[in-house]
N, C-alpha and C positions, 0 to 999 in steps of 0.2 A: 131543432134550432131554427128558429124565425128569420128573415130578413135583416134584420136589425143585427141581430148575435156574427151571420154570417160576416156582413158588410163588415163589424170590427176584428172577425178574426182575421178578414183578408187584409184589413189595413194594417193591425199590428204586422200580420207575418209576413208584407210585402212591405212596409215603411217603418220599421222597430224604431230608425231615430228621430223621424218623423214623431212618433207616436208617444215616446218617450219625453218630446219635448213639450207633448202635448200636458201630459201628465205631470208636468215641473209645474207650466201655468196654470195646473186648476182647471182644465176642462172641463168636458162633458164625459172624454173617456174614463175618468176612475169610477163613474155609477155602475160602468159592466165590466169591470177588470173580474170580478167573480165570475164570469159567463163565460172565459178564454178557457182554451185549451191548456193544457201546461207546457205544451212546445213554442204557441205564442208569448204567452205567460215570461215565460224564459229569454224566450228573443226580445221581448220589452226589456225584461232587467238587464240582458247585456249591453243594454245602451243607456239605461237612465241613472239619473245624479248619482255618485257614491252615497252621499248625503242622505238619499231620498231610498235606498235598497233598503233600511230596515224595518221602514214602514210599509211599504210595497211586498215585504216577506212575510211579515206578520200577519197581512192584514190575509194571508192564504189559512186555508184548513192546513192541520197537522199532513196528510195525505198528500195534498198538494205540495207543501212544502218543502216534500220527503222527493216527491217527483220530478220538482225545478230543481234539485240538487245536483239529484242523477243527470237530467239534460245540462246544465246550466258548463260553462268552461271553466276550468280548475282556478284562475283569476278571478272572475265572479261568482264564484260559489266560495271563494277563500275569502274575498270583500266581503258579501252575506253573513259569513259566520263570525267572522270577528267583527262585525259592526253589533252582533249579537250580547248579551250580556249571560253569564257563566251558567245560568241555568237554563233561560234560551237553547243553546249552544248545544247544549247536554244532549236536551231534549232532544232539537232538529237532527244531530249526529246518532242518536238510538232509533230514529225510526228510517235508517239507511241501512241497505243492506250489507253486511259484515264484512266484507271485502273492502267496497267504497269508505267507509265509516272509516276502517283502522288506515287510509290511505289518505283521509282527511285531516286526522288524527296525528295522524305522522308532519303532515304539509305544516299545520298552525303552528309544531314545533320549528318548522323552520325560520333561520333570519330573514330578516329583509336584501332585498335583492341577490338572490341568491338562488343557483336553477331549480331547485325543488320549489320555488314558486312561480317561477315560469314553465315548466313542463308541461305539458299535455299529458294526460293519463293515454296508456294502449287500448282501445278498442277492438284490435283484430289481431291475431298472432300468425304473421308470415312464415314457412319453413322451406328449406331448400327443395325438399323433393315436392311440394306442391306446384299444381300446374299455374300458368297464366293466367288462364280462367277461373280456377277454383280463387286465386287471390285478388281480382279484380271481382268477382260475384261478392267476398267479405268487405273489399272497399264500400260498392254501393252499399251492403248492409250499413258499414257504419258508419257512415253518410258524413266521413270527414271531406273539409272542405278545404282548398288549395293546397293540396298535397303534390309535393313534387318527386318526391319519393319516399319509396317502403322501405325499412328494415327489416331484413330477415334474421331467425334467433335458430339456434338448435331445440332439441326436443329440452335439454336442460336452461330455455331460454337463453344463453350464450349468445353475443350477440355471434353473427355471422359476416353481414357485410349490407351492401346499399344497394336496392333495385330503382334505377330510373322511370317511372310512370311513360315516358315517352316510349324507353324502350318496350316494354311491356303492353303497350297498343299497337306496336310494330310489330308483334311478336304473334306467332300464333298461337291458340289459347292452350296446346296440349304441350306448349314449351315447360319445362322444370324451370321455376323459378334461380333454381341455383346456376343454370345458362347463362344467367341474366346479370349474376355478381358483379359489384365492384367493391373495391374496399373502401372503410370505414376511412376517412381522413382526421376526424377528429371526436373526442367524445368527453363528454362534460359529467364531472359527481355531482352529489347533490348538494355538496357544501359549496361549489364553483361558485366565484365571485361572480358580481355583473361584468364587471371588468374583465373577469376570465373568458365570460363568455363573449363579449365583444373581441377580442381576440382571436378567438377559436375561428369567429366565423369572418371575420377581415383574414387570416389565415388561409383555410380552406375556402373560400367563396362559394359557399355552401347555403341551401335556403333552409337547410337543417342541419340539427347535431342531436344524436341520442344521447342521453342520460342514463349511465351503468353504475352499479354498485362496485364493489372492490374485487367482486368475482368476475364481472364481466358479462354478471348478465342483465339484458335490458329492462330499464323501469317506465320510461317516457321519451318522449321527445319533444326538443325546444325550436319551434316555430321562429326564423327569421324575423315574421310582422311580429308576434310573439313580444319577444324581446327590443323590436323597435319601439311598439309600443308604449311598455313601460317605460324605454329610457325617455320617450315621447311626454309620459306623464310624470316624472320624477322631475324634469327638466324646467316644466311649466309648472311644477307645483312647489318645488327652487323657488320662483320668481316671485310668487304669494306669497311663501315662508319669508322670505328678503324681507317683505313692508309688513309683515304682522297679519296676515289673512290665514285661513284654514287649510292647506294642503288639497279638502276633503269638497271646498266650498267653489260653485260652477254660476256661470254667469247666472241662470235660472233656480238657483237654490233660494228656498224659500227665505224670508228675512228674519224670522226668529233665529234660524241656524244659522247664519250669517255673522246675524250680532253677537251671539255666545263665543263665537270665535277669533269675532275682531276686537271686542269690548277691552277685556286683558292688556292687548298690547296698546289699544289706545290710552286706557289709563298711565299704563308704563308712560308711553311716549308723554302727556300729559306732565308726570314728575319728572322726566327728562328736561323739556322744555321751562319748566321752571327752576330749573338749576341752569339752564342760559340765562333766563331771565335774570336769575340773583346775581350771575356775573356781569350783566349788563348794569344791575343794581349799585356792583362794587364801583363802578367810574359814575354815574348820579352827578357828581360836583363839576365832573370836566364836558359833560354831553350838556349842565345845563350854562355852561361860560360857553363852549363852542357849536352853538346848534346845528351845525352844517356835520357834523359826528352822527348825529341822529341820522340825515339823509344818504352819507354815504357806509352806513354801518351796513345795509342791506345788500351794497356792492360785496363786499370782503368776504360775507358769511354765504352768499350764493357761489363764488367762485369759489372758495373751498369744497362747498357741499360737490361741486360738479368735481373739481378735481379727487376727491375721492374716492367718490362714485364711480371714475374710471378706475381709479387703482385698485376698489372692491372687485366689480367688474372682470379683471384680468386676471388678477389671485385667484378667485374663484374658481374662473376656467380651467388656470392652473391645476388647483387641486384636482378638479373632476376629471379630468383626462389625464392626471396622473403624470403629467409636465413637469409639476414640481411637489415637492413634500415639505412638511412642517422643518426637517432639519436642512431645507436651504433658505431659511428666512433673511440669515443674512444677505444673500446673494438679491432674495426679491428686494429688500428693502433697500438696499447699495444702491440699486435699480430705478425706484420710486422717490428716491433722495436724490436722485442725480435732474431725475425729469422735473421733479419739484421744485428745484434749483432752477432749471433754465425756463421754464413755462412762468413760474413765479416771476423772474428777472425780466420778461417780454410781456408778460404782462403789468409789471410795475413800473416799467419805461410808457406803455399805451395808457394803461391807466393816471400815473401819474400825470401825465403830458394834459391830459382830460381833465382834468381835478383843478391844473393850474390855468388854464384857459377859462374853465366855467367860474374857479372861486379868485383869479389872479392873488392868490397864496402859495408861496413858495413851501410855507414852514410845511401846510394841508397836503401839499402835493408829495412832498418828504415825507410824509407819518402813511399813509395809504400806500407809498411806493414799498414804505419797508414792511410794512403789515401784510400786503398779499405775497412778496416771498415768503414771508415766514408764515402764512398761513396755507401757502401751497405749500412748503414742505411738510407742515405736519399734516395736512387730510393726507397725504401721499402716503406715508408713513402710517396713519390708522387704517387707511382703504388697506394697506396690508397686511395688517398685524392684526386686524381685528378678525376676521377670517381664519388665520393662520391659526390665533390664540383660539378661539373654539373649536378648530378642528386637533389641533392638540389637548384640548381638555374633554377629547371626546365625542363634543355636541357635533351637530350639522350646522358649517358652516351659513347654509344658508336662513339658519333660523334667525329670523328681526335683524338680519346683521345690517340692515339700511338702518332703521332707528338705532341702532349702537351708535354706526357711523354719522348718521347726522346728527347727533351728541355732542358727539365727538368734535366734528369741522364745525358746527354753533361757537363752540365754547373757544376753540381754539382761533378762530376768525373774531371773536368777540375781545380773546384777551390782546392777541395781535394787535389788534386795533386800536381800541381805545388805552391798552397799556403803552401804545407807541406812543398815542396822543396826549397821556399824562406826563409821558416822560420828555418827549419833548415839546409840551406846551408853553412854552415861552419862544417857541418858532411861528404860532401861532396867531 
């Protein structure tokens, strides 16, 4: 290995996200990504784009391939293979060896968020009657990292109970692990919700929970950061899904993958917008006898879009922490119809006051006063039902439910509006 080869194994393996970020821009580093070790190799993918891992895998020998599996953490090597396509997949999973494979195998079956995909596979198997030292010399072996405590299993794997790493450096090394015991406070299946498991460990105030089968005996454990993590990435990819972006898609992802992703809902949003437009169409006769319709049309349709936007906002939350459920709709809505009411009413008293000073039109200041109540109460009303109604039909709430909703407060700000200004345009 030359200077050259050395100098990037030490920067991938002492700066992965560093390194990672280098390779989203197109650097110089992807000329020697063949020339890495498979342990750096590995420490890059566990940092670069989702987006960008299946070409980054690909671009490895079958051997290789086979080897960042084995190193790589049950998260990113689950990312890898489902970014995979079914023959891909096949293949990368036959050239793992028969243990890892049917354990991989088993994981892709599982749902989304749910601890069989958050677990850690076991590396070292702890027992009661082994010493201190014998079970601190298999830690280094297997070179897990922030570990704050061991599980101990019987010879039948069974779990046993939980050794603290503290105490176990406190201990002398010919101590029996089983000295060391404490009990197991809480333990997660593999069907466990996210939910479940946020519980479990707000509960126990535990930096881990093992993962047992129906027998009791141990499969993995779920890492604290683990689990933060994901809620970390589901939360922020929430926010993307809201405006129509890719879940998948990182500040530094290339822009062909970018566009395949956003294209879709922009067209959407596109046919969206022209069915405001059409109802802007349907009043044509009264925006062109009252021009001043046209300037404050943008007032109406903006303070809806906002007040919905909170009330999406809140639903939301709702749901995700489990605050509230699709059968207390009525309750949220009673809720968002009341605020709607009085925010609408405070602000159609300010606005209007504004309307008649700037056009000295009493009729103007009338048609605008009643149009932002009534267009606060319905964004108030969509921001909550629009949520609610696809988490009841299934979908993820937060999928494009911003472009639903701003459909939605367009149209409804639009008809408010200029349907006030037809109807009473002989105030006018």
């Amino acid at each position: 290995m030359n200077l050259t080869d050395q100098l990037r194994e030490y920067y991938v393996r002492e700066f992965p996200a560093e390194a990672a970020r280098v390779v989203e821009r197109g650097g110089p580093l992807p000329d020697g990504l063949d020339q890495l070790s498979p342990e750096s190799y590995t420490r890059l993918l566990e940092y670069a784009d989702p987006g960008q891992l299946n070409a980054l895998f690909l671009a490895l020998e079958p051997a290789q391939r086979s080897r960042v599996l084995q190193l790589a953490s049950i998260r990113t090597a689950l990312l890898i293979l489902r970014s995979l396509n079914a023959d891909e997949r096949e293949s990368a999973l036959a050239d793992l060896p028969g243990g890892l494979r049917n354990e991989y195998s088993e994981l892709l079956e599982f749902p989304e968020r749910t601890a069989g995909r958050y677990m850690d596979r076991l590396r070292a198997r702890y027992l009661p009657d082994q010493t201190v030292g014998e079970a601190l010399a298999e830690l280094r072996q297997s070179k897990i990292k922030r570990v704050r405590s061991l599980y101990v299993v019987s010879e039948q794997d069974e779990l046993e109970g939980r050794v603290d790493l503290q105490d176990m450096a406190l201990a002398e090394p010919e101590t029996p692990m089983s000295d060391l015991l404490h009990p197991v406070q809480a333990v997660a299946y593999l069907n466990s919700t996210e939910e479940d498991l946020v519980k479990l460990f707000d509960d126990s105030r535990s930096d881990s929970i093992p993962v047992v089968d129906q027998a009791g005996k141990l499969l993995g454990v779920i890492r604290y950061t683990n689990l933060f993590q994901a809620a970390e990435e589901a939360a922020t990819a929430g926010i993307q899904r809201m405006v129509g972006a890719s879940a998948d898609e990182r500040a530094l992802s290339p822009a062909l993958f970018a566009v395949k992703r956003r294209l879709v809902w922009l067209h959407i949003n596109l046919l969206t917008a022209f069915l405001a437009a059409a109802v802007v169409g349907l009043f044509e006769s009264t925006i062109a006898q009252f021009t001043a319709l046209a300037i404050l049309l943008p007032v109406v349709a903006g303070q809806s879009g906002n007040a919905g936007s909170q009330a999406l906002a809140v639903t939301m939350r709702g749901l995700a922490l489990k605050e509230v459920s699709t059968v207390q709709w009525r309750a949220v809505l009673s809720k968002e119809l009341k605020i709607g009411i009085i925010n609408g009413s405070a602000l159609a008293l300010t606005c209007g006051l504004g309307v008649w000073l700037w056009s000295q039109s009493p009729g103007l200041a009338l048609v605008i006063a009643i149009a932002m109540v009534t267009a606060m109460i319905m964004a108030g009303i969509a921001g909550a039902l629009v949520p609610m109604i696809l988490s009841r039909l299934g979908q993820d709430p937060a999928t494009a439910s911003s472009i639903i909703l701003t459909t939605v407060t367009d149209v409804a700000g639009f008809l408010a509006f200029l349907g006030t200004a037809t109807g009473l345009s002989s105030l006018l």
